[in-house]
BADOFI-701059 format. One record per residue (C-alpha): x, y, z; residue in three letters. Coordinates in steps of 0.2 Angstrom, whole numbers, plus 5000, padded with zeros to 4 digits. Last residue first. Layout:
N
XYZALA/...
***
This chain:
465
481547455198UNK/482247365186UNK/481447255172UNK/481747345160UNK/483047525162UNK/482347655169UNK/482647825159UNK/484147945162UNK/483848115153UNK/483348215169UNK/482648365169UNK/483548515170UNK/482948635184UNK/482048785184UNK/482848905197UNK/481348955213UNK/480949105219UNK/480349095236UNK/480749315234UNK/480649415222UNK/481649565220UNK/481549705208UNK/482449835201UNK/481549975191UNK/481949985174UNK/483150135171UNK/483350305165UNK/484450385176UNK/484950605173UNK/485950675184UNK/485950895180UNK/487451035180UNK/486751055158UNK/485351025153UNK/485150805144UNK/484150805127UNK/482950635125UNK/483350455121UNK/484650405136UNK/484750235140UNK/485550225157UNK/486450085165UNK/487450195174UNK/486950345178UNK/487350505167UNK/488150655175UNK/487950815169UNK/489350945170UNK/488951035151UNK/487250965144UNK/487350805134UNK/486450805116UNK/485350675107UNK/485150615089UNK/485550495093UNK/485150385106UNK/486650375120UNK/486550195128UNK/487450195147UNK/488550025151UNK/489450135164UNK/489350285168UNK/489450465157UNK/490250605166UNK/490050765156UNK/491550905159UNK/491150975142UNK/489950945132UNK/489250785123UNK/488450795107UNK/487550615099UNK/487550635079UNK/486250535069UNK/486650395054UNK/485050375042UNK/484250215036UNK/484150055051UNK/484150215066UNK/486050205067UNK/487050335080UNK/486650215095UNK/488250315106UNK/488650165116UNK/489450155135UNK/489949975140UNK/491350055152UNK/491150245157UNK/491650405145UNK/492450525154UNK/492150705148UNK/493650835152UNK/493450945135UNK/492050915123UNK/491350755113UNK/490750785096UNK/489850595090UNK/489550515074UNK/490150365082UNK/490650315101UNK/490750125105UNK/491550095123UNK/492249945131UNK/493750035139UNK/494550195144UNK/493550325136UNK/494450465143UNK/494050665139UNK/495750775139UNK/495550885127UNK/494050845115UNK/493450705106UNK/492950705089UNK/491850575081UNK/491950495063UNK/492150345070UNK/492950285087UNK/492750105095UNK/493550055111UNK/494249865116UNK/495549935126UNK/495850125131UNK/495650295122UNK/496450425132UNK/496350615127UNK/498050705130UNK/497650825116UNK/496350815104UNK/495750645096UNK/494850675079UNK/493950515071UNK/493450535054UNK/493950365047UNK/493950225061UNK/495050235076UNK/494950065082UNK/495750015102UNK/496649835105UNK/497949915117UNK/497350065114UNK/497850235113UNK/498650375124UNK/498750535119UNK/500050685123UNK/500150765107UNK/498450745093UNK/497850625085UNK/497150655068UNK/496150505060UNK/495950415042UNK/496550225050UNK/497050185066UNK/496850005072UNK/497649945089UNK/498549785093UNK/499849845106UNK/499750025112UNK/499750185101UNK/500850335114UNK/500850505110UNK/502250605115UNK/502050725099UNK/500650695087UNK/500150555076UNK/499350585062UNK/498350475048UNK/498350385032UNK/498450215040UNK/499150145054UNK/499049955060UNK/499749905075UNK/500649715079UNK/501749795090UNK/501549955101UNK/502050125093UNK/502850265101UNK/502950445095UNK/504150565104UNK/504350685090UNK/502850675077UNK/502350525065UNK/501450575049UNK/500550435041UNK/500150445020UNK/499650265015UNK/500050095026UNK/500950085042UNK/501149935047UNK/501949875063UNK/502349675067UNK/503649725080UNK/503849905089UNK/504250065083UNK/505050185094UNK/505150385090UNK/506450505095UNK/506450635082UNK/504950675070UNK/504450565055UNK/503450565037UNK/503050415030UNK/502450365012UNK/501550185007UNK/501450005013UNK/502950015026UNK/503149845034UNK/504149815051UNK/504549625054UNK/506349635048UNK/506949805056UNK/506649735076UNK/506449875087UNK/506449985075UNK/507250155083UNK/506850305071UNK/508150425069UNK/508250465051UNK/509550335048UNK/508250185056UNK/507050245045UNK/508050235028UNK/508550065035UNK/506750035040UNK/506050055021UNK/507749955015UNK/507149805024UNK/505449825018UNK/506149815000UNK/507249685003UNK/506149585010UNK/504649644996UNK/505849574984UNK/505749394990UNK/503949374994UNK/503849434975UNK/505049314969UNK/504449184979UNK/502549244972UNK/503249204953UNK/503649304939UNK/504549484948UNK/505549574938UNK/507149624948UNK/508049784943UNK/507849884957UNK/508249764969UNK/510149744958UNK/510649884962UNK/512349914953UNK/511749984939UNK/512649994922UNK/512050094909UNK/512250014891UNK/512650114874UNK/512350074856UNK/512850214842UNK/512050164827UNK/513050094813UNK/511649984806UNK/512349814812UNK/512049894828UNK/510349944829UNK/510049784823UNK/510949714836UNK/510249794849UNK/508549784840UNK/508549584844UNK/508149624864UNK/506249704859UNK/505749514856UNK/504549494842UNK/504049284847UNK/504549114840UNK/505349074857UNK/506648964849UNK/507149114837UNK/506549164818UNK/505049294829UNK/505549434814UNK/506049624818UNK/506549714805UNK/505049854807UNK/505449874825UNK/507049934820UNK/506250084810UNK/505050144824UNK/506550144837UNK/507450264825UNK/506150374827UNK/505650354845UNK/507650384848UNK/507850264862UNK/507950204880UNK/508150034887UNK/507449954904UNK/507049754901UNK/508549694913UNK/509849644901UNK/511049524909UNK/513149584912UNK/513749394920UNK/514349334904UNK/514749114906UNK/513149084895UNK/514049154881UNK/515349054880UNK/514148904883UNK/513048984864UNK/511549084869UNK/509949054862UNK/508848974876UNK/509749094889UNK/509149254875UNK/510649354869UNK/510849544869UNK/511849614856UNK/513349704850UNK/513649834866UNK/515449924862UNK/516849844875UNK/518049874863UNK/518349694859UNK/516649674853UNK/515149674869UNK/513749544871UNK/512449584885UNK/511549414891UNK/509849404892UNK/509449314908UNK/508749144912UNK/510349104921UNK/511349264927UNK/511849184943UNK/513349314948UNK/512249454941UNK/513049624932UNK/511849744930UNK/511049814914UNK/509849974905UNK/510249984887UNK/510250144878UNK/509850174861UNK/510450324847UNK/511750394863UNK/511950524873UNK/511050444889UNK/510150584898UNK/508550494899UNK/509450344906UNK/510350444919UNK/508650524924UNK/507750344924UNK/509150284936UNK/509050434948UNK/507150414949UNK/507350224956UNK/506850064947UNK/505749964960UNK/504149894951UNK/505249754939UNK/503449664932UNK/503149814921UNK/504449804912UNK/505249964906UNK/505550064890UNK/506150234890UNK/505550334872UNK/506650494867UNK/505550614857UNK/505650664839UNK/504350564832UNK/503350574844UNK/502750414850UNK/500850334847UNK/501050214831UNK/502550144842UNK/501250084855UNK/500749934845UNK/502549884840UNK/503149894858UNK/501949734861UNK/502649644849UNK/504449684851UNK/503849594869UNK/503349454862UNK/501849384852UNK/500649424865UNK/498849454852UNK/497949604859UNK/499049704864UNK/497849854869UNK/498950024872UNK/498250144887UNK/498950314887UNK/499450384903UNK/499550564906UNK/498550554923UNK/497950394931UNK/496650444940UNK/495650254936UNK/496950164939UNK/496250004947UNK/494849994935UNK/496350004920UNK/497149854926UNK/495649774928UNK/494949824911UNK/496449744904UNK/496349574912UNK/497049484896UNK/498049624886UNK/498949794891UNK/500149924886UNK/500450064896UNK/501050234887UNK/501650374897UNK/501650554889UNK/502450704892UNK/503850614905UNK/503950694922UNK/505350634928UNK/504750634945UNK/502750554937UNK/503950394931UNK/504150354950UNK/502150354951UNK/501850234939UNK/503250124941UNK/502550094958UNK/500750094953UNK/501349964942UNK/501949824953UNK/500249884962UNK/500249934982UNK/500349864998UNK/502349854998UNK/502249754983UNK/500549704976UNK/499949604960UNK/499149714950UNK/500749714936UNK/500349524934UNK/498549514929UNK/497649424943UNK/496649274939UNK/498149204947UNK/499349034943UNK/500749134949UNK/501849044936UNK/500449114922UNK/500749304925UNK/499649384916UNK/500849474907UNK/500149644898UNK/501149764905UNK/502649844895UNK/502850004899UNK/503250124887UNK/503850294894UNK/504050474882UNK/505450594886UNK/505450774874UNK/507350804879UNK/507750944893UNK/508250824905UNK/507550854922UNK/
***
């Protein structure tokens, strides 16, 4: 990390009119996450000493969705008069003698490696741009003859010559917060937008003798400010297409790379196969062997080695362990702990419940609140009633218990090791262990017994008979 004192300023208070949303701008999501949680968290590796965010229209919304934001210093803008504006009302709040890195907060994507070489720029500003074969509504960078950055001119303000430059701004520039200060005090709004704009202090800057420098990227994703949800759809492409191709060089075989979405962090062993339409959302660990059925949905949880999550399942908040099977169709809800080689089949149900080695529920089950041992099978229709209408009750099951089919467990109850429960049995009392316990009506026949039958709905008509 640079040893300069670094500050950030991001700028945040659009709202993002061309979206037509209630939503300000920077909560829009990317990747299942906040345009400026992104930012947010890729600032935190430079580790700047302060970050400020300014904010308008919608500000408590931004700041309710960050509410462990750490180090960040919240800047109301209250009037948006440009984006020279809005720098003006955090400048009260920099060091004097820091370096300041401002950013948009619409472009989420800038990578850690470009902030670092911006931080380290030895110059009095830095000015972050890419060279754009369409740069049309782009700031366009202006050099002198030696190639030394001039200015930056707005589309509307740019002469034809000038609209033939390829080399845009993108927002990102770095300064001396000192010097900074001082150009935000010429700034005047004498343009066609009739606004501050943070692009005229180039040429002040400039004009003054100070040394002006420009980085240039050559990626453009990580520039691209988003101002419409095409943009958006259009950057999260690329961005979910980069996911897998980071994937896809660790190992991991995508089966098709365009319909995979990564919505958070992923941590991956050797061999694994991904199918279509998968999501993986949070912090999701992936162990040797792991395969993954299409249209699944995995969130913050483990996956251990050789397991296998079958088409259409849910798995959010759970450890499983090597050697399981799951789904198709199943939902692990928060809480849930699958041991090894435990099977959890179609159309089942798991919260906050740990099964043990080996135990099956391999359809059509419901098990909450529950601790189920080693070697238990768990029959079709089978329900642990956990919820009494106030308080949630645990159900325990012991090892090498048979439960049949379409049985109802009332918690709080416990199974004995090596019972066997008949099916169709609602169980309200404690099972011993080596026992069969039944608890069902009695079946009865009767016989002469006679189906009701519709009546009919013709009716005669007159005069017939």
């Amino acid at each position: 990390m640079p040893e300069k004192n670094i500050e950030a300023c991001i700028l945040a208070a659009g709202m993002g009119t061309r979206m037509r949303s209630n939503r300000p701008k920077v909560l829009q999501r990317l990747a299942g996450r906040p345009l400026l949680a992104h930012l947010l968290d890729t600032l935190d590796a430079l580790e700047p000493s302060r970050i400020h965010v300014v904010i308008g229209e919608g500000s408590e919304l931004i700041q309710a969705a960050f509410p462990d934001a750490k180090n960040v210093n919240w800047v109301m803008q209250t009037e948006r008069l440009g984006t020279g504006h809005a720098v003006m009302q955090a400048a009260t709040h920099f060091s004097p003698g820091s370096h300041v890195i401002m950013l948009l907060g619409d472009a989420p994507l800038i990578s850690v490696d470009t902030l670092t070489t911006m931080a380290q720029m030895d110059c009095d500003l830095g000015v972050l741009t890419v060279d754009m074969k369409d740069p049309c509504n782009y700031g366009r960078i202006v050099r002198d003859v030696n190639g030394n950055v001039t200015a930056i001119v707005e589309e509307r303000d740019a002469t034809v010559e000038q609209k033939a430059i390829q080399e845009i701004n993108t927002g990102g520039m770095v300064a001396k917060a000192s010097l900074l200060s001082h150009w935000l005090t010429s700034l005047d709004c004498k343009n066609d937008q009739r606004e501050y704009l943070l692009t005229d202090i180039v040429a002040i800057a400039a004009n003054a003798g100070c040394k002006v420098s420009a980085y240039k990227t050559s990626e453009v994703t990580e520039v691209t400010g988003i101002n419409t949800f095409e943009q958006l759809a259009s950057l999260e492409k690329e961005h979910q297409g980069r996911n897998a191709l980071k994937l896809m060089e660790q190992g991991v075989h995508i089966i098709d790379p365009s319909r995979f979405d990564l919505r958070g962090e992923v941590k991956v062993g050797k061999d694994i196969v991904i199918d279509i339409n998968v999501i993986l959302e949070g912090k999701v660990v992936l162990e040797d062997g792991v395969t993954i059925g299409a249209n699944c949905i995995i969130k913050d949880s483990k996956i251990g080695r050789n397991t296998v999550i079958k088409s259409n399942s849910v798995i959010d908040e759970t450890i499983v362990e090597a050697d399981c099977s799951v789904g198709p169709f199943a939902r692990l809800r928060p809480g849930t702990h699958l041991k090894k080689a435990v099977a959890v089949g179609n159309f089942v149900e798991v919260k906050k419940s740990t099964l043990g080695e080996g135990s099956k529920a391999s359809h059509l089950a419901y098990l909450g609140d529950s601790t189920i041992g080693t070697s238990v099978n768990i029959g079709a229709g089978t329900i642990t009633c956990n919820y009494d209408g106030v308080s949630k009750h645990e159900t325990h099951i012991e090892d090498n218990v048979f439960v049949g089919s379409n049985a109802s467990l009332v918690a709080p109850v416990t199974i004995g090791e090596g019972s066997t429960i008949g099916a169709g049995s609602t169980i309200t009392r404690d099972v011993e262990g080596n026992v069969l316990a039944v608890s069902r009506g009695r079946q009865k026949i009767i016989s002469h017994w006679q189906r009701p039958a519709k009546k009919s709905l013709k009716k005669d008509r007159p005069g017939k008979k």
